[in-house]
N, C-alpha and C positions, 0 to 999 in steps of 0.2 A: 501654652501651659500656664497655669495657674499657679503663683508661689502660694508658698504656704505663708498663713499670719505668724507675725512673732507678737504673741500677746505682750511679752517681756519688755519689746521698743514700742508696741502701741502705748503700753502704761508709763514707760518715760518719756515718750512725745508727750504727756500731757502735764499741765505746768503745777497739779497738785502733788505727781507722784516725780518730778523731774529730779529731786534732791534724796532721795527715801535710799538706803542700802540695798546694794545686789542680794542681800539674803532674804530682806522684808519686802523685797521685788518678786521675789521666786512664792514666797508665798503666800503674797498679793494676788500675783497671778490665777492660783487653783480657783481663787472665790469669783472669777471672771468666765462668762463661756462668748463663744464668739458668735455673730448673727450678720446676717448676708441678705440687704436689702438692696430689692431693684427699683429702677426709678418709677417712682411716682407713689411708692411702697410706703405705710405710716408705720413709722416707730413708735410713738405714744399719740395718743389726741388729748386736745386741752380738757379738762375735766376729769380724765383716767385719775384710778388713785397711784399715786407715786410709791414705786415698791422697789427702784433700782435704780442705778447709776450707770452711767452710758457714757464712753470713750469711743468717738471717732477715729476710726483705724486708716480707712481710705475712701476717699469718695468725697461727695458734699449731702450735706442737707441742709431744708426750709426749717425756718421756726416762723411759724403762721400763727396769728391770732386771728380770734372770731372775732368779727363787725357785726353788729347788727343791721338787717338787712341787706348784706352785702357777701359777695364771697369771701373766705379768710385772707389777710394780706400778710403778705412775706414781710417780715420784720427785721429779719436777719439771717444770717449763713452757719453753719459751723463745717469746721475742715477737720482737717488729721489732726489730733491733737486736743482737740476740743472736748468740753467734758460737760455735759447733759443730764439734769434729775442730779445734782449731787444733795439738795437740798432733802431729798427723800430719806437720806440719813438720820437727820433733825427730825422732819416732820413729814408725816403720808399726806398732809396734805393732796388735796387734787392738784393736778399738771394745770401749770400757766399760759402754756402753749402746746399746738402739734407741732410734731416734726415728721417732715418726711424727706424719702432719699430725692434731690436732684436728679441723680442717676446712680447708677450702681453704688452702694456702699459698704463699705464691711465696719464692725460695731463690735466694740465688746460690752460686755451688762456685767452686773453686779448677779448672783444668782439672787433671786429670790425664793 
Protein backbone atom coordinates (compact mmCIF):
# COMPACT_ATOMS: atom_id res chain seq x y z
CA UNK A 1 0.00 0.00 0.00
CA UNK A 2 1.20 3.36 -1.00
CA UNK A 3 1.22 6.20 1.69
CA UNK A 4 -0.12 9.22 0.73
CA UNK A 5 2.59 12.37 0.34
CA UNK A 6 2.32 15.09 3.02
CA UNK A 7 3.36 17.96 0.97
CA UNK A 8 3.31 20.02 4.47
CA UNK A 9 6.61 17.57 5.78
CA UNK A 10 8.07 17.53 2.15
CA UNK A 11 8.17 21.45 2.26
CA UNK A 12 9.67 21.47 5.89
CA UNK A 13 12.21 18.69 5.08
CA UNK A 14 13.57 21.24 3.02
CA UNK A 15 16.09 23.85 4.56
CA UNK A 16 14.47 26.93 2.71
CA UNK A 17 10.95 26.48 3.95
CA UNK A 18 12.36 24.60 7.40
CA UNK A 19 11.82 27.90 9.80
CA UNK A 20 8.44 29.59 7.79
CA UNK A 21 5.06 29.32 10.23
CA UNK A 22 2.53 26.47 10.13
CA UNK A 23 -0.05 29.03 8.68
CA UNK A 24 2.50 30.37 5.57
CA UNK A 25 3.24 26.41 5.35
CA UNK A 26 -0.56 25.56 4.64
CA UNK A 27 -0.57 28.07 2.13
CA UNK A 28 2.68 27.39 0.74
CA UNK A 29 1.52 24.15 0.18
CA UNK A 30 -1.71 24.98 -2.52
CA UNK A 31 1.02 26.53 -5.02
CA UNK A 32 2.78 22.96 -4.99
CA UNK A 33 1.32 19.80 -7.03
CA UNK A 34 3.09 16.63 -6.46
CA UNK A 35 4.78 14.45 -9.47
CA UNK A 36 5.87 10.73 -9.36
CA UNK A 37 8.93 9.88 -11.29
CA UNK A 38 10.23 6.39 -12.20
CA UNK A 39 13.79 5.53 -12.59
CA UNK A 40 15.50 6.63 -15.23
CA UNK A 41 12.56 9.33 -15.66
CA UNK A 42 13.86 13.40 -16.60
CA UNK A 43 12.58 15.99 -14.43
CA UNK A 44 14.16 18.88 -16.44
CA UNK A 45 17.09 18.77 -19.15
CA UNK A 46 19.80 21.23 -19.19
CA UNK A 47 18.76 23.96 -21.38
CA UNK A 48 14.79 23.74 -20.48
CA UNK A 49 13.65 27.13 -19.65
CA UNK A 50 13.27 27.40 -15.80
CA UNK A 51 9.64 27.85 -14.97
CA UNK A 52 9.55 25.96 -11.35
CA UNK A 53 10.90 24.99 -8.16
CA UNK A 54 11.30 21.42 -7.16
CA UNK A 55 11.42 19.68 -3.54
CA UNK A 56 12.57 16.13 -3.38
CA UNK A 57 9.93 14.36 -1.45
CA UNK A 58 11.25 10.72 -1.71
CA UNK A 59 13.65 8.95 -3.82
CA UNK A 60 17.09 10.10 -5.40
CA UNK A 61 17.94 11.78 -8.29
CA UNK A 62 21.14 12.71 -10.95
CA UNK A 63 21.98 16.10 -11.65
CA UNK A 64 24.11 15.36 -14.97
CA UNK A 65 25.74 17.76 -17.14
CA UNK A 66 26.42 17.81 -20.86
CA UNK A 67 30.33 16.93 -21.99
CA UNK A 68 30.93 17.52 -25.05
CA UNK A 69 31.54 14.64 -26.85
CA UNK A 70 30.88 12.44 -24.23
CA UNK A 71 27.79 11.02 -22.45
CA UNK A 72 26.36 13.45 -19.58
CA UNK A 73 28.14 12.94 -16.19
CA UNK A 74 26.57 12.70 -12.92
CA UNK A 75 27.71 15.57 -10.86
CA UNK A 76 25.81 15.20 -7.92
CA UNK A 77 22.64 13.58 -6.09
CA UNK A 78 19.73 15.18 -4.53
CA UNK A 79 17.50 13.42 -1.76
CA UNK A 80 14.39 14.08 0.42
CA UNK A 81 14.80 17.33 1.27
CA UNK A 82 16.52 18.77 -1.56
CA UNK A 83 15.40 21.86 -3.36
CA UNK A 84 15.84 22.13 -7.47
CA UNK A 85 15.26 25.15 -9.99
CA UNK A 86 14.72 27.61 -7.02
CA UNK A 87 16.69 30.11 -9.00
CA UNK A 88 13.71 30.19 -11.52
CA UNK A 89 12.17 32.64 -9.10
CA UNK A 90 14.90 35.32 -9.97
CA UNK A 91 15.47 34.45 -13.34
CA UNK A 92 13.92 31.76 -16.35
CA UNK A 93 16.91 31.52 -17.27
CA UNK A 94 17.78 27.99 -19.12
CA UNK A 95 18.33 24.84 -16.56
CA UNK A 96 22.19 24.29 -15.75
CA UNK A 97 21.71 20.72 -15.47
CA UNK A 98 19.36 17.55 -16.11
CA UNK A 99 17.98 15.68 -13.45
CA UNK A 100 16.71 12.54 -13.42
CA UNK A 101 15.05 9.98 -10.96
CA UNK A 102 17.84 7.22 -9.83
CA UNK A 103 14.77 5.21 -9.16
CA UNK A 104 11.52 5.80 -8.09
CA UNK A 105 10.93 9.37 -6.92
CA UNK A 106 8.22 11.61 -5.76
CA UNK A 107 8.52 15.53 -6.25
CA UNK A 108 6.77 18.42 -5.56
CA UNK A 109 6.94 21.64 -8.18
CA UNK A 110 6.05 25.01 -7.83
CA UNK A 111 2.90 25.27 -10.43
CA UNK A 112 3.61 26.98 -13.27
Amino acid sequence: MTQALDGKKALRSSTIFKHISETDLLILEKSFNKRTLEKGQTLFRQGDTGDSMIIIAKGQAAILLAVPDQEPQIVDHSNPGDVLGEMSFFDPAPRTATVQACRQAVCIRTRS
